[in-house]
ROGUFI-873677 format. One record per residue (C-alpha): residue in three letters; y, x, z. Coordinates in pm, whole numbers, plus 50000, padded with zeros to 5 digits. Example, Ala and Ser with C-alpha at 12.3 -4.5 7.8 and 13.67 -1.06 7.14 Angstrom:
residues 2
ala495505123050780;ser498945136750714;
END
This chain:
residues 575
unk581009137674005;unk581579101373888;unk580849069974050;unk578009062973793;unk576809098673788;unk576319094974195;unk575129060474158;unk572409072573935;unk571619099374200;unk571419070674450;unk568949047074233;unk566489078874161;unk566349090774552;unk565539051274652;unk562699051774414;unk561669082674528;unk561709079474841;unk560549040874847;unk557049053774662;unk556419084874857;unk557029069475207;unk555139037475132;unk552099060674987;unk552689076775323;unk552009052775542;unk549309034075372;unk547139065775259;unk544839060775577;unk543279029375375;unk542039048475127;unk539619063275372;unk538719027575522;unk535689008175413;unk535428975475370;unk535098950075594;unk532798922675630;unk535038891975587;unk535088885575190;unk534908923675043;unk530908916775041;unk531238885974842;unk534018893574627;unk532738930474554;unk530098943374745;unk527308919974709;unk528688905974390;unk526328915774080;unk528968900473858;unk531508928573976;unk529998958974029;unk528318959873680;unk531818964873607;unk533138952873281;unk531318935673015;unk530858905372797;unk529078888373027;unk531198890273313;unk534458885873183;unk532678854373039;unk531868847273413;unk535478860373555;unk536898829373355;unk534708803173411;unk533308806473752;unk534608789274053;unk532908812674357;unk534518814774693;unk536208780474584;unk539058797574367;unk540068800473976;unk541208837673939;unk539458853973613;unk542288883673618;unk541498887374019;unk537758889273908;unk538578914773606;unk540698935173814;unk537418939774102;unk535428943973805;unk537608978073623;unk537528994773993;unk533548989973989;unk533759009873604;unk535919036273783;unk534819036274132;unk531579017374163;unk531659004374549;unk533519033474711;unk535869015674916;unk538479037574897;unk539229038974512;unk539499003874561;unk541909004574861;unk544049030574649;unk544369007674354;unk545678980374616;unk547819005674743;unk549119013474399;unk549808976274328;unk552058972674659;unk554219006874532;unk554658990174224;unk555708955074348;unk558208975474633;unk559698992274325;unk560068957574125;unk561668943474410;unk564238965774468;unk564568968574061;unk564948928074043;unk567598930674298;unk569418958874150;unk569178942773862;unk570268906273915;unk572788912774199;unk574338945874153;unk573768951574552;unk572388985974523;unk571938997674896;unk570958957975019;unk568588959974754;unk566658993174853;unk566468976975237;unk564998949075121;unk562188963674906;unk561888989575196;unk561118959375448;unk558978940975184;unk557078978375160;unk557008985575551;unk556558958775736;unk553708949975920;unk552948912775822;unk552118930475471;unk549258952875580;unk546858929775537;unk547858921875193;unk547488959075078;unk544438969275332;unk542298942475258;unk540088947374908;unk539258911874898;unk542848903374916;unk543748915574535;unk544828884074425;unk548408888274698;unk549108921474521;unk548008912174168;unk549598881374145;unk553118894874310;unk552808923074045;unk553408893073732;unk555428868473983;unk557938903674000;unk557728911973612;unk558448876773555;unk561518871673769;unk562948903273594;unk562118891373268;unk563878856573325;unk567448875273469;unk566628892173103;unk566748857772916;unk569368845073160;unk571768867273059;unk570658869772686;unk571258828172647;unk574938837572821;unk575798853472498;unk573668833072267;unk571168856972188;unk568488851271932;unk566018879572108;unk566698850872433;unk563378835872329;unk561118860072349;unk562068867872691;unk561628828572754;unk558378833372577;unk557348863572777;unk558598850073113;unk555908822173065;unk553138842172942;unk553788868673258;unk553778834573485;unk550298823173368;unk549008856573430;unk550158854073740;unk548198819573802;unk545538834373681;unk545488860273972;unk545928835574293;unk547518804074203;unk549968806574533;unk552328816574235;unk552818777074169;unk555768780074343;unk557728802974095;unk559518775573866;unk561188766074200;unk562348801474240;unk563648804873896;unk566048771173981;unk566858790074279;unk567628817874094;unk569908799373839;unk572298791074194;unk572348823674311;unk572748852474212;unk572308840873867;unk574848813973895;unk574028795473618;unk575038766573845;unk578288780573980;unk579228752374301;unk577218725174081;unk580378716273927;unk579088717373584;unk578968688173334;unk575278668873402;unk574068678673060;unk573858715073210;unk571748708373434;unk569598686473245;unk569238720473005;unk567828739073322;unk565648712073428;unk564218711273036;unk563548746373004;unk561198748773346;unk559198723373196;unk557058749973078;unk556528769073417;unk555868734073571;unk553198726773324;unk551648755373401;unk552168754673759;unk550448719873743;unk547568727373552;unk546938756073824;unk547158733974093;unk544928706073982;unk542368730173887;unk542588746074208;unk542048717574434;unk539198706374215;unk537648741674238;unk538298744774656;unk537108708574701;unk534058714474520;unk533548748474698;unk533578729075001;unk537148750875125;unk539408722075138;unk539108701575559;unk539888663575450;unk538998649675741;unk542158666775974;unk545198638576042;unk547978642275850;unk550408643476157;unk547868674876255;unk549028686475935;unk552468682075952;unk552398698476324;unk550868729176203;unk553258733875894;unk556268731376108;unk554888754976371;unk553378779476138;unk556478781675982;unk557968787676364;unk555928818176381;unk556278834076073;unk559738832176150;unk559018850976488;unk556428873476369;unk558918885576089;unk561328892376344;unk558388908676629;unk555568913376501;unk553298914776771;unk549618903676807;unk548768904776411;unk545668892676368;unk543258886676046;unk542518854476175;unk544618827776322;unk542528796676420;unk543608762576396;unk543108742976696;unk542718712476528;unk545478696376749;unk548988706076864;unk550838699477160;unk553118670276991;unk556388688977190;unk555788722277075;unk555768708976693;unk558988688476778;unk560658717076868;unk559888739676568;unk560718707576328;unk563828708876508;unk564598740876478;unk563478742276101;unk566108710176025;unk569038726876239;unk568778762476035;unk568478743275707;unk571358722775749;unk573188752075828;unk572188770275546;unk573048742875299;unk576298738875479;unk577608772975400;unk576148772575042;unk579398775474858;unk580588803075094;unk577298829575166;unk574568811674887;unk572458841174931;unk571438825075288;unk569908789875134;unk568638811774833;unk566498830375075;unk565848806675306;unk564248780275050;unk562758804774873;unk561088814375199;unk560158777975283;unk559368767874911;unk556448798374860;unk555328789575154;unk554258749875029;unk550878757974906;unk549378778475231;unk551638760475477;unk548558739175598;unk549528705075437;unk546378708375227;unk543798725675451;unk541728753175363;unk539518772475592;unk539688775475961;unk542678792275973;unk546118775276086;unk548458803775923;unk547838839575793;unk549688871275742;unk549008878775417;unk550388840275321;unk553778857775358;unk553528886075094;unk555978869674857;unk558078846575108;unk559138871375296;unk560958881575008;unk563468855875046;unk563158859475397;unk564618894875380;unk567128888975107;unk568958858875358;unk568798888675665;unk569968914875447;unk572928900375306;unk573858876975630;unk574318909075794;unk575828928575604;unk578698900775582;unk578628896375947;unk579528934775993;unk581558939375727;unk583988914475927;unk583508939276287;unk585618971076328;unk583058994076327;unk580398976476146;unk579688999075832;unk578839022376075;unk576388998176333;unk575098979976043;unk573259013475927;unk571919028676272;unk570348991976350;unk569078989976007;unk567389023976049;unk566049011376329;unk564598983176227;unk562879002975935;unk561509029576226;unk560069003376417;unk558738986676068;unk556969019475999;unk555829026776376;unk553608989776396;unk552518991376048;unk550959022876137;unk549219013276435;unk548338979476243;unk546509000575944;unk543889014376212;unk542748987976286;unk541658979375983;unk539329014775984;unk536078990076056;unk535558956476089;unk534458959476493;unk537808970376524;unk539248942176329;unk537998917176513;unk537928930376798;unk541808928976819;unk541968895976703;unk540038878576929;unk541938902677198;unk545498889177083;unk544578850077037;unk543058823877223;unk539788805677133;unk539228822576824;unk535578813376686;unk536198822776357;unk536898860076484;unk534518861876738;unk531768852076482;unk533048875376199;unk532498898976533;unk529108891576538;unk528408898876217;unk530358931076235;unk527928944976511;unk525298929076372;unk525858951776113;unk525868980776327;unk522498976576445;unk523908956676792;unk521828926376799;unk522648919177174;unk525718919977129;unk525968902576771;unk524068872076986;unk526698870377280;unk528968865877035;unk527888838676829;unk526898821177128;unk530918824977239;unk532038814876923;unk529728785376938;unk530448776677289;unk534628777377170;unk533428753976856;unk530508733976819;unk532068723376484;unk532298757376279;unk528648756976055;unk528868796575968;unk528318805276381;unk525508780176423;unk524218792676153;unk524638831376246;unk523368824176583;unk520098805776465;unk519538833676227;unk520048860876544;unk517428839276802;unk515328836376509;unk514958876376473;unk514898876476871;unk511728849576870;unk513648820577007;unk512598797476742;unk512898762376930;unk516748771876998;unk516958785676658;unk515728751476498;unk518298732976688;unk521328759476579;unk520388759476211;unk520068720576206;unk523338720776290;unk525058744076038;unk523108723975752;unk524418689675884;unk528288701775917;unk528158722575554;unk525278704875368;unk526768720075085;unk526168757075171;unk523478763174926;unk522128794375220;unk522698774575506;unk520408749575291;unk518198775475211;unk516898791275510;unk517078756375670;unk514228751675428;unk512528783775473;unk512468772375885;unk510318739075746;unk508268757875507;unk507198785475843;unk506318751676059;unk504648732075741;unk507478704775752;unk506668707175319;unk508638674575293;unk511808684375478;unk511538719475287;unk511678702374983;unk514568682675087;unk516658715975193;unk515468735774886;unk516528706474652;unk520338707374823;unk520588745574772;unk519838747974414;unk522118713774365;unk524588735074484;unk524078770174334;unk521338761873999;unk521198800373996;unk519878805474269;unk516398817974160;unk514788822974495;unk515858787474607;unk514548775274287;unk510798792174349;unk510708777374697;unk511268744574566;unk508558748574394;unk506238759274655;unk507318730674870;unk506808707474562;unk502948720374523;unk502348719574887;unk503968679274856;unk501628674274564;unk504258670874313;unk502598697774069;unk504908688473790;unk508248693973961;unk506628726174092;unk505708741773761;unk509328729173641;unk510498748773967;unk508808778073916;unk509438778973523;unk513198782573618;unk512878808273861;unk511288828473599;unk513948823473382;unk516698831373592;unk514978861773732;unk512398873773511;unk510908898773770;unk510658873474011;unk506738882874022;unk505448856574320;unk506988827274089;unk504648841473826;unk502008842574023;unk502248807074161;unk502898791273817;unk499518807473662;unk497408797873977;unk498998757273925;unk497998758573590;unk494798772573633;unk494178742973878;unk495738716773686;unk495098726073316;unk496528690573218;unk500028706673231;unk499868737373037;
END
């Protein structure tokens, strides 16, 4: 048998067995249902996406800005699993599932492909496909956008190597893979706009393994020609990132008050741990909080740290590139979700490392296999502790995909595994809230308010639970709160004003109504209590105005009916 025959032989078992194991392990999700942390809003409880596919809502998918993000093929994606599955869970887990085979496979093809490096190429998909940091990515509905938008950032790396080597030989067919590269990238912007990062990774690529910049000894004008022909991706990459921070600012997503040296100190140590947590990853949890300030030694030290590994990398660039291709490509991705603009109450996440890691595993991969290769018996250690590694991959990514089998479970762990966690221990809440535990539901938002004051959704989850349990006074004071730290949550806003209308504060009602529908127009119920407060205020005009909308956003909205015929039986004048 010849060396190509065999190699052949090789290539089709790694495929094989790359899809069949990763199916494997993650085929437990497809039983799961979904959890209470986004899958309601981005499918569940999201009229837009389970009508499934239409006019209408792919009009919607690329215009709308809900939960503070711009990604219509994200949207369209949710929307085709409603035409095929409706709101079963699973068929929407499995198409997630399907997504991470298929980006396991393009990474080890894209290796293959631009490096040669068969076996280094089939670990590293096999970590990207098996390690635990990536469960959330793939168990997660809500989290479509990581495996989408890794599905065109993969195509489009592949596609470049294409024009890469097509240019080499001055090939006319060179610009449509140019062409197609870009068109692949915006798709990929259009699924989660983390892919901003990708014209970085193409320069990358150019130094290694590419080496269209072989030592940087070539003439300037080179790299001039390099620069000129990312223009393009950085364009685009632009464009998604203004429209992204004007979409998460207006959502209300984007925390401008935190110091930038709070900023800095979280980069630098989240980049610490998901350094450690590639290498042990222990105590995985969905959410990380951010304790708004960091012990100024601690960030020091992983600055430090950071600096000393970089400058080694870039020191040994001529003689083992692969180690500051992967290692900048690992800090580079990382720029957007790194914490330098903050979104959310998180300080890092897991699934923030879906593409990184890539890079991450490439500088591993081939560091070791040089570092054996130089030992007397290291082509045969190098393969028993890269066995192991994979073993222990597959043992914790098991365990982690169970908990992800209900949301109680979920959060239960997390709060379990960090310290101070609000955000969890609210998300708790509302998972046995869910469940028909009120008691328990209220201990928990009370703990979550009790760790921070400052976080509006667990005031606002504990007034609703002391409200169902009678405690109005306390509820008043709760719900107060969550509208004064998110005055732009339009249901916040909104049962703030119900609260008023209950106690005949009309004026204040009024007030709370008129923020909720400045924030979400649609919203036809806010709309018809606007107008009730309005009538009950005496400003009959605004009411019937109020009430006229309702109508018209929800035509069987009968009470706004109703209310409209009796003002205009009382004050004919405005008919």
């Amino acid at each position: 048998m010849t060396e190509a025959h065999l190699q052949k032989k090789y290539f089709a078992l790694i495929v094989l067995v790359l899809a069949l194991v990763t199916a494997a392990i993650y085929w437990p999700i497809t039983r799961h249902p979904f959890v209470i942390f986004d899958d309601e809003q981005y499918i569940v409880f999201n009229p837009h996406v389970t009508s499934g596919l239409n006019e209408t809502n792919l009009v919607w998918a690329f215009t709308t800005s809900e939960q503070a993000n711009w990604h219509p093929l994200t949207w369209i994606s949710h929307q085709a699993d409603c035409n095929v599955f409706g709101v079963y869970a699973g068929g929407h887990h499995l198409v997630n599932l399907l997504f991470h085979i298929s980006n396991t496979l393009l990474v080890f093809l894209f290796l293959r492909g631009s490096t040669g490096a068969l076996w280094r190429s089939a670990f590293v998909a096999a970590l990207f496909a098996w390690h635990p940091l990536h469960v959330e990515s793939v168990a997660w509905a809500a989290e479509r956008k990581d495996v989408l938008s890794t599905f065109f950032w993969l195509q489009t790396l592949m596609v470049y190597v294409r024009y890469a080597g097509l240019v080499k030989v001055q090939s006319p067919k060179s610009k449509v893979y140019y062409l197609l590269a870009l068109f692949l990238f915006a798709l990929g912007l259009m699924s989660k706009p983390m892919v901003v990062t990708l014209p970085f990774a193409l320069l990358l690529l150019d130094f290694w393994p590419l080496q269209r910049i072989p030592n940087f000894r070539q003439p300037a004008s080179n790299f001039r020609q390099l620069l000129l022909e990312k223009v393009p991706f950085f364009l685009l990459a632009a464009a998604a990132s203004a429209v992204t921070y004007l979409v998460q600012s207006g959502g209300g997503a984007v925390v401008s008050k935190m110091a930038w040296s709070e900023r800095f100190a979280n980069a630098a140590l989240a980049y610490a741990r998901y350094t450690a947590k590639t290498f042990w990853p222990a105590d995985l949890a969905i959410i990380y909080p951010h304790p708004r300030h960091w012990p100024v030694a601690l960030a020091l030290g992983a600055a430090a740290m950071l600096a000393v590994w970089t400058l080694l990398c870039v020191r040994q660039w001529r003689q083992q590139p692969f180690l500051a291709f992967g290692w900048f490509w690992f800090l580079g991705t990382l720029v957007p979700t790194i914490g330098l603009v903050q979104v959310g109450a998180q300080s890092m996440a897991d699934r923030y490392t879906y593409i990184p890691s890539i890079g991450f595993f490439i500088a591993v991969v081939w560091g070791a296999k040089e570092l054996f290769d130089r030992r007397p018996r290291g082509k045969i250690i190098l393969p028993i502790l890269g066995g192991a590694a994979l073993a222990g991959c597959l043992v914790v990514t098991a365990n982690q995909i169970v908990l992800w089998r209900d949301s109680i479970t979920l959060f239960r762990h997390a709060v379990d595994v960090t310290v101070d966690n609000y955000a969890a221990e609210n998300c708790l809440g509302k998972a046995y809230e869910k469940s028909g535990d009120d008691v328990r539901a209220r201990i928990c938002y009370q703990a979550a308010v009790d760790t921070e004051p400052r976080f509006p959704q667990s005031q606002f989850n504990l007034a609703m639970s002391l409200l169902e349990a009678g405690e109005t006074t306390n509820a008043f004071a709760h719900l107060q709160a969550a509208a004064d730290l998110e005055p732009r949550d339009a249901d916040i806003q909104f049962d703030l004003g119900i609260y008023f209308s209950q106690h005949g504060g009309w004026t204040n009602a009024a007030n709370c109504f008129s923020n909720s529908v400045a924030v979400r127009p649609g919203y036809a119920r806010a709309q018809f209590n606007l107008g009730n407060a309005y009538a009950n205020i005496g400003v009959f005009t605004g009411a019937a105005a109020r009430f006229r909308e309702a109508l018209r956003l929800d035509p069987n909205l009968s009470e706004a009916r109703t209310n409209l015929n009796r003002l205009l039986t009382e004050h004919p004048a405005m008919r």
